[in-house]
N, C-alpha and C positions, 0 to 999 in steps of 0.2 A: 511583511507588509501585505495586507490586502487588497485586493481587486472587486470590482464587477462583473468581467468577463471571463468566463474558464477556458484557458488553452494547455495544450499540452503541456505536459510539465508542471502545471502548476497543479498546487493540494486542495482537496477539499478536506475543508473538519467539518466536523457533524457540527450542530450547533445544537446547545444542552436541552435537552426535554425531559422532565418527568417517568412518562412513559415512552419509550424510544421504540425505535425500528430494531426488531431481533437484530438485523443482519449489521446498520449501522450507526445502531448506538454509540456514542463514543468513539467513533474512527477515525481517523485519517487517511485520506486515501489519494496518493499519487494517478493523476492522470497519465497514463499513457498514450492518448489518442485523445484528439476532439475535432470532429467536422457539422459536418452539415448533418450527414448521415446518423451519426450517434458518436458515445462516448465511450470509451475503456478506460477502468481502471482496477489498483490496487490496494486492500485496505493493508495496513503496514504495520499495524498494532495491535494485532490478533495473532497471538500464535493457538498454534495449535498442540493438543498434547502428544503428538509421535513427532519422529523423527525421520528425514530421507531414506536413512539406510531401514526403518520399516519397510518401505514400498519399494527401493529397488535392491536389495541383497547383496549386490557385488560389492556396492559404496558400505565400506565399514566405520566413515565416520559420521557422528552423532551430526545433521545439519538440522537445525529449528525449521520446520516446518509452518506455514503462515492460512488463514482463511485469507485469500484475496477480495474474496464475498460469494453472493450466493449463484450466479452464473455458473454453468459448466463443473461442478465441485469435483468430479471426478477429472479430471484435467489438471496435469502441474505443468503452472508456469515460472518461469523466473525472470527477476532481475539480477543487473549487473552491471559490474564497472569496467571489464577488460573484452573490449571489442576486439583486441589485436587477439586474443588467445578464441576468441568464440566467434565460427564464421557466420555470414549471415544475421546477428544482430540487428534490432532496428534501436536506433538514435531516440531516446524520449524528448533530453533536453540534459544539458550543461554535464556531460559524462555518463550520464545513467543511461543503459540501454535494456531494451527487451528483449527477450527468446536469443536464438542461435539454433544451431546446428547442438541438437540434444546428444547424440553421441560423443560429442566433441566433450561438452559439460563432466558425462560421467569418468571420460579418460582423464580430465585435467583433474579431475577430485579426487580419484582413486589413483593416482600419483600425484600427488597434495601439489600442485603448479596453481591452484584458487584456492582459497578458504572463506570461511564465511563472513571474512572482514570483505568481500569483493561478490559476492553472489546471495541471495535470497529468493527462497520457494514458496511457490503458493496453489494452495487447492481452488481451483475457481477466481473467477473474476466479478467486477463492477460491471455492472453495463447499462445505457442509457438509450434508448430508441431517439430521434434524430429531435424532438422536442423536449422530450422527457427531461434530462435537466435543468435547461432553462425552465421548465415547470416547478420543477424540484428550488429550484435558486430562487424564485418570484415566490417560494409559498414559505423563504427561508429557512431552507434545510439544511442549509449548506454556507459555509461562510471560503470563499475562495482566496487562497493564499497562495503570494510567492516562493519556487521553492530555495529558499534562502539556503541549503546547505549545498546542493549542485549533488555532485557523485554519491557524496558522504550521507546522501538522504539513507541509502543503505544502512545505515549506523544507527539510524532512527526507529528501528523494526522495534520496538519496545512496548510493552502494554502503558507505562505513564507518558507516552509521547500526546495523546490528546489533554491529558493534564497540563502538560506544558506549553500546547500550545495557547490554552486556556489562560491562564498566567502571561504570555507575553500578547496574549489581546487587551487584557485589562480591561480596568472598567468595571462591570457585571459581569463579566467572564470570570473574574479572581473566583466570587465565592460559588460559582460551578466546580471550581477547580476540587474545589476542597468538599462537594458536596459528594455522598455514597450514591453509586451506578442506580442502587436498588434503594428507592426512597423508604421502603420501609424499616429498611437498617440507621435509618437517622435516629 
């Protein structure tokens, strides 16, 4: 279901254009934050081509690494679903939380107590100066969405996840769904 107003928790999809935003073409991107101040978020359908146990060594399992977008790219962040096992987490919305206590993260992984059905990484973030999205939503960029799955958005981390949301807009959205990212492959 769609909205007008973006609050935490809920998703932005990109809405289909020709020539897109390098960063957010095709995304969807979980809000983490929205005030007055600005906004944060995650894009969720980009992965990236390495792996966690690239960048920290001790972790020897393969974890999909994610663009969260183009803010801060040297910085990993994550999401997740088990606050009891990671301290200090913050609350997004309906189970899903941010960050924790990073040491905590790498113990629980490398003694397999998370997997990646329960945690996702990201190189950089969304971010929005304190107008900047409602600028972005008025000049529609952005089509804002409920996040109908709660915890299990996690599940969602997949490259045809904008396709699909494409498809349960309907309407003019179908045959976005089905059109190639790069129009000149049509």
């Amino acid at each position: 279901m769609t909205t007008n107003k973006p609050e935490k928790g809920n998703l932005l999809i990109a809405e289909p254009a020709i020539i897109g935003d390098v960063s957010f073409n095709r995304s969807v991107v979980l809000l983490a934050n929205h005030s007055e101040e600005g906004s944060v978020g995650f894009i969720l359908n980009k992965p990236l081509t390495f792996t966690l146990n690239e960048l920290i060594p001790e972790i020897e399992i393969e974890m999909q690494i994610y663009n969260g977008g183009p803010v801060e790219q040297d910085n990993l962040y994550f999401l997740h679903k088990v606050p009891h096992l990671i301290p200090d987490s913050i609350e997004i919305a309906s189970g899903i939380y941010w960050g924790g206590d990073f040491e905590t993260v790498i113990e629980l992984i490398t003694s397999n107590k998370i997997n990646a059905e329960e945690i996702r990484f990201f190189l950089g973030y969304s971010g929005w100066d304190c107008d900047q999205l409602d600028d972005e939503l008025n000049a529609n960029s952005w089509i804002v969405a409920e996040n109908i799955y709660d915890k299990e958005i996690i599940n969602k981390c997949f490259p045809e996840f904008w396709r699909e949301k494409m498809i349960e807009l309907g309407g003019d959205y179908i045959i976005w769904s089905n059109a190639p990212e790069n129009p000149s492959y049509n």
